[in-house]
N, C-alpha and C positions, 0 to 999 in steps of 0.2 A: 038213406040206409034204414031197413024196418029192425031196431033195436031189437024186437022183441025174435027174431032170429040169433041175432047174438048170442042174449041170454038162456038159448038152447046149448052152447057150447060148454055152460059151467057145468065142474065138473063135482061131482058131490063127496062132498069127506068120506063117506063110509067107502068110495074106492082108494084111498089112501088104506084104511083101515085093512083093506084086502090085501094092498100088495103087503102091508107090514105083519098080516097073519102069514103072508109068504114066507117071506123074510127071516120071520123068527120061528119058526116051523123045527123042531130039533130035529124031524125025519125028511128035513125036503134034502134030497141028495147033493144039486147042485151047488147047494152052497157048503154043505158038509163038506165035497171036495175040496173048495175053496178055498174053507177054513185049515183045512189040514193041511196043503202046501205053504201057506200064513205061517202056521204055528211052528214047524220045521224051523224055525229063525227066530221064534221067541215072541213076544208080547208087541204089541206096535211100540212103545215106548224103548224095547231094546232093540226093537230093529231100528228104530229112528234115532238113538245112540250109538249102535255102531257104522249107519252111515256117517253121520256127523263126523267121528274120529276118523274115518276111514279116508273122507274131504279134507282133512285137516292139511295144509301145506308139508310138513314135515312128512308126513306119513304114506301120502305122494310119492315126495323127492326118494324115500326109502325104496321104495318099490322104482322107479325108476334107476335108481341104482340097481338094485339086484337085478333088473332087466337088459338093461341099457345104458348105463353109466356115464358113456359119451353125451347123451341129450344131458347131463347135468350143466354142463357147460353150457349150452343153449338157453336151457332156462334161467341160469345166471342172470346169460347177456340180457335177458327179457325185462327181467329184474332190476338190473341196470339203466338201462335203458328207459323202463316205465319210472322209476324215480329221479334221474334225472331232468324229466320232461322233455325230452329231446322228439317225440311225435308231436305233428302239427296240431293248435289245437282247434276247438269249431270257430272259434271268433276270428281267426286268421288265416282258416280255410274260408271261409264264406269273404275274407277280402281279399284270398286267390284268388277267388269267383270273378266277385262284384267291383273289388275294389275299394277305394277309400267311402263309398255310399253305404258297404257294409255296415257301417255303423250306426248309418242314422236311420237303418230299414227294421221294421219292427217283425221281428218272424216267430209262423208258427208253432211256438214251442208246445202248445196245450196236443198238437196233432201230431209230435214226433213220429217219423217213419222208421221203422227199427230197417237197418241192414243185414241183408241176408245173404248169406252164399250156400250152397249146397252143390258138389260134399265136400267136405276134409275127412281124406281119405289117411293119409299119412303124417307122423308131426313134422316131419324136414317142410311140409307145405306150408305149417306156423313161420318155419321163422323166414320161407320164400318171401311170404306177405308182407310180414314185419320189416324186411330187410329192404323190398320194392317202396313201402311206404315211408321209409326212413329216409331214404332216396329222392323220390320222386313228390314228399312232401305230400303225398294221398292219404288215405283214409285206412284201415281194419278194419272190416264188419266189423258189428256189435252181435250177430248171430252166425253159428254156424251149426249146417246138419251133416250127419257124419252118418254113410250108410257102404259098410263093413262089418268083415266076419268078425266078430267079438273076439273069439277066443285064437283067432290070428293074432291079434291086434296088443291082448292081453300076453301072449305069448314071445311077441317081437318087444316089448316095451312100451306101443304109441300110445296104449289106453292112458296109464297115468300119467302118460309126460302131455295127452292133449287137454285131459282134465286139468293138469296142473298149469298148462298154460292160458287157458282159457279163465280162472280164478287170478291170473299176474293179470293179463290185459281187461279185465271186468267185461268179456263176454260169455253168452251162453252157450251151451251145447247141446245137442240132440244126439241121441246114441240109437242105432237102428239093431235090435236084436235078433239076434238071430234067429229067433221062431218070429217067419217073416211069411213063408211061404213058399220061398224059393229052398227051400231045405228037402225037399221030396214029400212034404206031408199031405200033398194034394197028388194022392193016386193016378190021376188022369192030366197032370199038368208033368211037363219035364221043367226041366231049369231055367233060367233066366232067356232063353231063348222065346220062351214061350207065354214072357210075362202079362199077353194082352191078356191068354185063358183067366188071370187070378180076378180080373173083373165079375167071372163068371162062378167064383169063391175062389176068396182070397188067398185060398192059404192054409189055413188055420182052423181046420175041420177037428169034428169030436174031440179030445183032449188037449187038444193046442192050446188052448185060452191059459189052462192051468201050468200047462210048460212052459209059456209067455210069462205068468206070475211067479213062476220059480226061478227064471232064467232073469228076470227083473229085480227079484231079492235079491239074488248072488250079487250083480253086479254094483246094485244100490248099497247091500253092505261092505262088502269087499274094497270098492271103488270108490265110492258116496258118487254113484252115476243117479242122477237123480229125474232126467229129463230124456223120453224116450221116444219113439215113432211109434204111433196106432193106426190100425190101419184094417181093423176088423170089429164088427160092432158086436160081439163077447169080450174080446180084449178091454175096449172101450169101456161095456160095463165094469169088466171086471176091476178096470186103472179107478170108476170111481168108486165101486165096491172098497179098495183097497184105502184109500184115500178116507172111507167114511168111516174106517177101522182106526184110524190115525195114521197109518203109514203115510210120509208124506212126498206121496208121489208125484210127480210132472209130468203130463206129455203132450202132444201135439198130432193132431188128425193126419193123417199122409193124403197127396192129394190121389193116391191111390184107392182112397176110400168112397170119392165118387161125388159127394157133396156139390150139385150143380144147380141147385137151385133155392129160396127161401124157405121151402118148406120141406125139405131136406135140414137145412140149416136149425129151423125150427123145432123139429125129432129131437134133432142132439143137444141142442141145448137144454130142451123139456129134460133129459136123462141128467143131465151136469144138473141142476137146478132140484131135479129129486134128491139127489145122492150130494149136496153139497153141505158143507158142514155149517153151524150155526152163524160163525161169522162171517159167510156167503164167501167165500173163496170158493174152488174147484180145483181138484187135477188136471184139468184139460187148458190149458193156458194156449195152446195151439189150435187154429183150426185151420189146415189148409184148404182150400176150396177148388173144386174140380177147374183145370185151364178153361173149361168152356163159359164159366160165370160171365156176365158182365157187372158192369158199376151198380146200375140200378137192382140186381140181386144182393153187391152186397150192403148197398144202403139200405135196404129193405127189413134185412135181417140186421144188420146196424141199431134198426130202429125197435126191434126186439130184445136186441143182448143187453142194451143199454134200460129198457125195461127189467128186465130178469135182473139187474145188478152186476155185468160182466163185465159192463164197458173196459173194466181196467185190471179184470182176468186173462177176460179170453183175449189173443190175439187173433186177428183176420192175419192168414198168410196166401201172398196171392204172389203165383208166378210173373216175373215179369219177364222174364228170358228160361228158356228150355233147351237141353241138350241138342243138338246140332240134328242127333240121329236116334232114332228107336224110340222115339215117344209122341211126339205131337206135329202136324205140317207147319213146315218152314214156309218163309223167315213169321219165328214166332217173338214178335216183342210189344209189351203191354204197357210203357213206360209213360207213354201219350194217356192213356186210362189211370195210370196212378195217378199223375197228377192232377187229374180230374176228382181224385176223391180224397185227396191228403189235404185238402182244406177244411172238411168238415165231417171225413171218418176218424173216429179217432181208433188208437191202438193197428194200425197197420203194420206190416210186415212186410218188406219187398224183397222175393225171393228170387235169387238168379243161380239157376240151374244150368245156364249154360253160356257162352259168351255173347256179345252180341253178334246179331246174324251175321251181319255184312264182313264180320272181322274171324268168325268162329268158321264158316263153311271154307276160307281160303288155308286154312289147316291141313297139314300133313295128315295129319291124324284131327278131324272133329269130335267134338265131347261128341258122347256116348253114354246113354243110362246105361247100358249094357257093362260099360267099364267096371260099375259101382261093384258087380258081382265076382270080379276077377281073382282069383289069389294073387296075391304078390308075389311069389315067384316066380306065376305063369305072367304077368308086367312086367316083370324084368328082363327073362329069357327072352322073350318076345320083343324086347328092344322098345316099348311103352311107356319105360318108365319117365323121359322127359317127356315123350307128348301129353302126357296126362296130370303131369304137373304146369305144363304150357297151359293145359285149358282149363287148370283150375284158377292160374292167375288171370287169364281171357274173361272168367268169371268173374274175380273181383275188379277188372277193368269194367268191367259193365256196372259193377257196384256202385262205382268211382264216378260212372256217367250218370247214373240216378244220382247219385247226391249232387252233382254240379246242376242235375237237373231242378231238383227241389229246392236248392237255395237259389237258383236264380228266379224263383216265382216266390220268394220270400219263404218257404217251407222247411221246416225243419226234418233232422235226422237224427239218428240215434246208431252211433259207431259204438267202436272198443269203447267202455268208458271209462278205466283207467289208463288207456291211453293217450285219449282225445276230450281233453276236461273242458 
């Protein structure tokens, strides 16, 4: 390798200095705008105070009350339930697995594979889960992504009761806003029928990034929704813009956004790493990566994030199951590839978006991206509303079979984790 090519790549301080004469520019517009949707909510420190209380358990269960009062009961039982310890836990799931050998096998704990499902669409899905895994002695994700109309959602009650339950069981949430794309803002695109066009722009043309930032405070202080879907590289800036301001935002790349190769991979992170704060964190804790990657892309880029200081920021989220219909060719399962890299990737994600194949296509009704887009009262009338609660638990069955998977090759997981200690 001629070194001295290399050292053509470095890049010279005084373009740091450029982009920061950007930056602080009191006439560059684009961030004027910026600032001014910011400022609407107060200083980063009050906005970062009134998420806080707004997260608060108590203050939750209020707003679920005034909503929804019936889910109070649910949440109880949650409650209940998770302090009693009545969910399996990993030490005696892994000798459902294994067996009495459970004990004497040393697993990968340092490569925990986080559990995912996507979506939780409704909270009655919470406590479907909860209630099959109580049962049947299974598992809870430890992640879940939720892509729904906001202000449906906030309207029926589910917002606070799924944040509120997701803080009982110690997992995470991803909340998909509504300035998405599929809202009309892309002139030339219609609605969710049409979603392959948004590859060809997202979505979220001229002033969208900034209605994305405003539609993100509301919900961040109102709600303490802290953890979001990106899925447009403005947005993207703007989540670590916002994030270098002190707001303390979350989000996670959508595999919508295309990322299919390392030096795609590369780009993004070079962005998260400019705009990261002193103690090297980031907003971007999520990166999902286009279905087409393979292993060796994301070892690749592995071997970058974990240069940059990510390792134990960013997460790799990698489909391993996809909706039945309207997204990717069947039978799409990658579970055979995870395993191949949860031994010495660290910070994985295993996303199942749809059931597994062989179980999900014999379906009345097969999952559907398409579904995510629905109102719920056109699921209802439509006669929907079981089938689509069938294939989100078809989802966490596939969850269920990755984790049987990785602890029988000694691998570890990462479920609910105040349910599964």
């Amino acid at each position: 390798m001629d070194e001295s090519l290399r050292q053509m790549l470095k890049i010279p301080y005084d373009r740091l200095d450029g982009l920061n004469a950007v930056l602080l520019d009191p006439d560059m517009q684009v961030l004027n705008n910026f600032l001014e949707v910011v400022q609407k909510y107060g200083t980063p420190e009050e906005i970062n105070r009134k998420a806080a209380e707004a997260r608060q358990l108590p203050n939750l269960l209020k707003k679920v009350e005034h909503t929804k009062p019936e889910y109070l009961k649910d949440l109880q039982w949650l409650v209940e339930q998770r302090d009693r310890g009545a969910f399996i836990s990993v030490a005696d799931y892994r000798r459902k697995v294994l067996g009495a050998k459970a004990d004497t096998m040393k697993f990968a704990d340092d490569f925990a594979v986080t559990l995912e499902v996507s979506a939780l669409q409704y909270f009655p899905w919470v406590m479907a889960i909860a209630e099959k895994a109580l049962a049947e002695r299974s598992l809870v994700p430890g992640r879940f992504i939720q892509v729904r109309k906001m202000k449906e959602q906030e309207a029926d009650g589910d917002l606070p009761a799924n944040v509120a339950s997701m803080q009982i069981i110690g997992a995470s949430l991803v909340e998909t806003l509504d300035t998405k794309g599929t809202d009309g803002s892309n002139v030339h695109l219609g609605g969710p029928e049409t979603i392959t066009g948004y590859f060809g722009g997202v979505g979220q043309p001229n002033h969208y990034p900034l209605k994305w930032v405003d539609e993100f405070l509301y919900y961040y202080t109102n709600y303490g929704v802290r953890q979001v879907l990106n899925l447009n590289p403005g947005t993207v800036l703007a989540g670590y813009l916002l994030y270098r301001l002190g707001v303390d935002i979350e989000f996670k790349i959508s595999v919508f956004m295309g990322n299919d190769n390392p030096y795609a991979g590369f780009w993004t992170l070079i962005g998260a790493k400019l705009f990261s704060r002193d103690d090297g964190t980031s907003p971007l804790i999520g990166f999902n990566w286009s279905n087409s990657v393979n292993n060796e892309t994301i070892e690749i880029t592995a071997q970058f994030r974990k240069k940059l200081g990510f390792e134990d920021v960013v997460r790799f989220e990698h489909h391993i199951t996809e909706t039945w219909k309207s997204i990717v060719r069947q039978p799409y399962d990658r579970r055979a590839e995870l395993l191949g890299l949860a031994d010495h990737v660290a910070n994985i994600s295993a996303k199942h978006e749809g059931g597994d194949p062989e179980l999900d296509q014999t379906r009345q009704h097969p999952s559907d991206i398409l579904d995510y887009f629905r109102d719920k009262s056109e699921v209802i009338a439509s006669g929907d509303w079981d089938h689509l609660q069938q294939n989100f638990l078809d989802k966490c069955a596939a969850v269920e079979h990755t984790a049987r998977a990785l602890t029988e090759c000694g691998l570890s997981f990462i479920a609910a984790e105040n349910l599964h200690k």
